[in-house]
N, C-alpha and C positions, 0 to 999 in steps of 0.2 A: 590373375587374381587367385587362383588355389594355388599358383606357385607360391604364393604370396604368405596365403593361408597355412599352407605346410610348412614351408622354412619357419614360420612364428611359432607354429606348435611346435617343431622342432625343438626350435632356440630353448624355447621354456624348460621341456625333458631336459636339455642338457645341463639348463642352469640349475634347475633341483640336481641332476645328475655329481655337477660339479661342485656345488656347496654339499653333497655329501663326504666327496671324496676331502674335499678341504676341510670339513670339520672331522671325519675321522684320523688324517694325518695330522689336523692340528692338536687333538685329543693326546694322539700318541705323544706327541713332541710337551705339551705341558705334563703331563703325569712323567714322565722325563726329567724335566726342569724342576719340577716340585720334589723328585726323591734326592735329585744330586745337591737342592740346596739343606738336606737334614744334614744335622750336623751331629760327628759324636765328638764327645769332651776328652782328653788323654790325658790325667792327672802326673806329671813326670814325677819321679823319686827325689826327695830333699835333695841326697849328695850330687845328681847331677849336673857339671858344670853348663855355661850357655854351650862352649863349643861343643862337647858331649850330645847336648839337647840339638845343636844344626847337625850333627852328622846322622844324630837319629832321625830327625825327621826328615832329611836325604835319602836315608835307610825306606821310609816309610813310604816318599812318595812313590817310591818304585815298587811299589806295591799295587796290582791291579784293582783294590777295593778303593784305594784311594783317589778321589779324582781332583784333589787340592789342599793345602793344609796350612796353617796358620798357625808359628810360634810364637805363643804369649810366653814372654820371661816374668821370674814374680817380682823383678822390679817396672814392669809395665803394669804387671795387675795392681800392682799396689797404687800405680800413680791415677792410674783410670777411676779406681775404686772412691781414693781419694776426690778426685773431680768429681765423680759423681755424687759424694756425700758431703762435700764439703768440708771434709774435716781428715787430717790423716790418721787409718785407725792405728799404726804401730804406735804413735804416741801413747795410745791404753797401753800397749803391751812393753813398754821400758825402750821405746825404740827397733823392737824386733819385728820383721815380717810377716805376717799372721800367712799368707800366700806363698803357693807354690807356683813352679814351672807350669806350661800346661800348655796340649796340642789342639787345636780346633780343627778336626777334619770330615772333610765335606767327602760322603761316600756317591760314589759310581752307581749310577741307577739301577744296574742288575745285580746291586748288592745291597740296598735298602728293602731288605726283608728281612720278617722278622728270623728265620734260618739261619740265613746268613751272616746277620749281625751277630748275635748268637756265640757264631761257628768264628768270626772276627775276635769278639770280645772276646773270646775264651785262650784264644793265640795269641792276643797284646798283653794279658794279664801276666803268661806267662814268660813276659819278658823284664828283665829286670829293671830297666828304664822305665817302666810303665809304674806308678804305684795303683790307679783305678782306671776302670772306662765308665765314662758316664753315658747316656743319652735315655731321652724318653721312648719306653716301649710302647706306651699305650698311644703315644701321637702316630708311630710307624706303622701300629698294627690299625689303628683308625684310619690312616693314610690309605692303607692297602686294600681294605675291605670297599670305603667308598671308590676307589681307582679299580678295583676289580665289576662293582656293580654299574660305576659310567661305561666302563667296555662294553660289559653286557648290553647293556642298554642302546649303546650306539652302533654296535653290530645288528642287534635285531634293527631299531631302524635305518642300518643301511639297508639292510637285505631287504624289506619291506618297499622302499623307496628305489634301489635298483628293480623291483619286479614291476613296481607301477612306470616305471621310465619306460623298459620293455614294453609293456603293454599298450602304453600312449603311444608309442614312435609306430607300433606295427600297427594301431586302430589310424593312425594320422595316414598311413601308407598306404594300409587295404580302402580306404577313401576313394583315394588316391587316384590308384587303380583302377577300383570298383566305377567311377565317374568317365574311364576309356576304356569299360569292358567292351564295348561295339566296336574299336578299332582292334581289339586284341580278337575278335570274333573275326574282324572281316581280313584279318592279317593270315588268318589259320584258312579261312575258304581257300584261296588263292595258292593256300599250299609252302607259306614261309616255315620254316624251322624255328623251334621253340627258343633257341638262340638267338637267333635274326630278331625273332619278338619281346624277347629279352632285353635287349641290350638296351634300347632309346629309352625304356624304362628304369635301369640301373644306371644308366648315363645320368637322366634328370634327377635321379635320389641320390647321387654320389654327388653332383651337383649342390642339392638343400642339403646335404648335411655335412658339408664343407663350409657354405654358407653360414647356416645355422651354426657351426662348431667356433667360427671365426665370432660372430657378433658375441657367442656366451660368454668365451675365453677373454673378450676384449671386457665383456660388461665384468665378469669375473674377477680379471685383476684392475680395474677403474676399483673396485670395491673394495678390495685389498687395499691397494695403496690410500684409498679412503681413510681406512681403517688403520693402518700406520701411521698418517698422517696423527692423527686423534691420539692414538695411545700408542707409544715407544714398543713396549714392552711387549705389543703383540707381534712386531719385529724377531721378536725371538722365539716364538710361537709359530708362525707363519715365515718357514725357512726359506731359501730360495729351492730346495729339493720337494719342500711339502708344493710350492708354485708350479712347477716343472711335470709334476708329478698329474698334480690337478688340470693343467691347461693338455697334457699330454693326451691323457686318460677321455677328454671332451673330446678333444678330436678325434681321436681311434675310434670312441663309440658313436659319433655322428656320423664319420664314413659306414662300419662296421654293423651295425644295427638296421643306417636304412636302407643299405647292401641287403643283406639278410633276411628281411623282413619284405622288400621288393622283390626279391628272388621266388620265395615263397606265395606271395601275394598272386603275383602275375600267374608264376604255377599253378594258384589253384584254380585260377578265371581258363585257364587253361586245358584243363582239365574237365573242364564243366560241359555239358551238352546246350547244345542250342537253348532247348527250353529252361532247362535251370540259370540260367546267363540273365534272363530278362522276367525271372519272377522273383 
């Protein structure tokens, strides 16, 4: 029955343990996803031909800011434009174009800041294919500031949530322990090695948190795939490296923790005098 008891409190620490580490790897991975799909606009120059405009943007994609890009020609924007309003507007204009060329490019996530766009914008301008760069600075710099304060945010409460994990696994343990301080007393009379008293104790807690590491990990990804189930899209959020990561990290710290924490435990009972043992 305490075996019983410990493996369950176990389990529990590792599953707060484990939806921490999953929702900070999955935090990473959206703020990711949300910077590579800003887009900046690339006005091209009247005279540019289409082929001109594919070699340039060949040119472009080999570019480390760029992580995809999309030639609009201005007889696309024109027909789009038209679908969209129902009406063609070069008719106003005697039949001519009102629309240019132009590049839709989706920047690389350690490049959507406000610096570095910036530091981008200012080397496309200077190229003759380029006639503007557009994009919204105030949505980037909005982007940035709220993705800097969810970090914040989610690091303090990992750290917080890692320390209470800690502290449950080692109150679950010194239990544990404390509930066979008379066979650890009457092990030391006899004259066994602190080793020797050791081990059947480190055996049974490598034991529960093997146990325990196995049910969180399995309740863990039940819930994942739950949860892909329901919504696609968190698919792309919840990697197969952010799973790997999280299922990994449960187990290490279910061996690792009640290792540790037994190790110490037993030590102190160990350590204690007759009298201190039983008051």
């Amino acid at each position: 029955m305490q075996w019983l008891t410990s493996c369950i409190s176990t389990t529990l620490v590792l599953l707060l343990l484990g939806l921490v580490v999953l929702f900070g790897l999955s935090a990473r991975e959206l703020s990711k996803n949300v910077k590579e799909n800003f887009t900046v606009t690339l006005l091209l120059d009247d005279d540019l031909e289409t082929a001109e405009a594919q070699k340039f943007q060949k040119r472009l994609n080999a570019q480390p800011y760029a992580r995809a890009t999309t030639l609009i020609t201005a007889e696309q924007a024109l027909r789009e434009e038209s679908e969209r309003m129902g009406t063609d507007p070069a008719e106003f204009l005697g039949g001519e174009n009102p629309y240019t060329a132009s590049i839709e490019m989706n920047v690389a996530a350690d490049y959507a800041c406000t610096d570095s766009l910036l530091r981008i914008t200012r080397e496309l301008k200077s190229l003759w294919q380029v006639a503007d760069v557009i994009y919204q600075r105030d949505i980037i710099d909005s982007l940035n500031h709220t993705l800097r304060k969810a970090t914040v945010v989610l690091a303090v409460l990992a750290v917080l949530l890692m320390i209470i994990s800690v502290v449950l696994i080692n109150n679950t343990v010194r239990l544990s322990v404390y509930a066979r301080r008379q066979t650890i007393h009457t092990m030391r009379l006899v004259g066994a090695s602190w080793a020797f008293i050791r081990w059947p104790f480190l055996k049974r807690s490598l034991g529960i948190g093997l146990v325990a590491a196995i049910i969180a990990d399995t309740l863990l990804l039940c819930g994942v795939q739950w949860a892909v189930a329901k919504d696609a899209y968190i698919a792309t959020i919840v990697t197969r490296e952010t799973v790997v990561a999280m299922t990994t990290t449960v187990l290490v710290a279910g061996l690792l923790l009640t290792f540790v924490c037994t190790w110490f435990s037993v030590g102190h009972f160990l350590r204690m005098k007759e009298d201190e043992m039983y008051n």
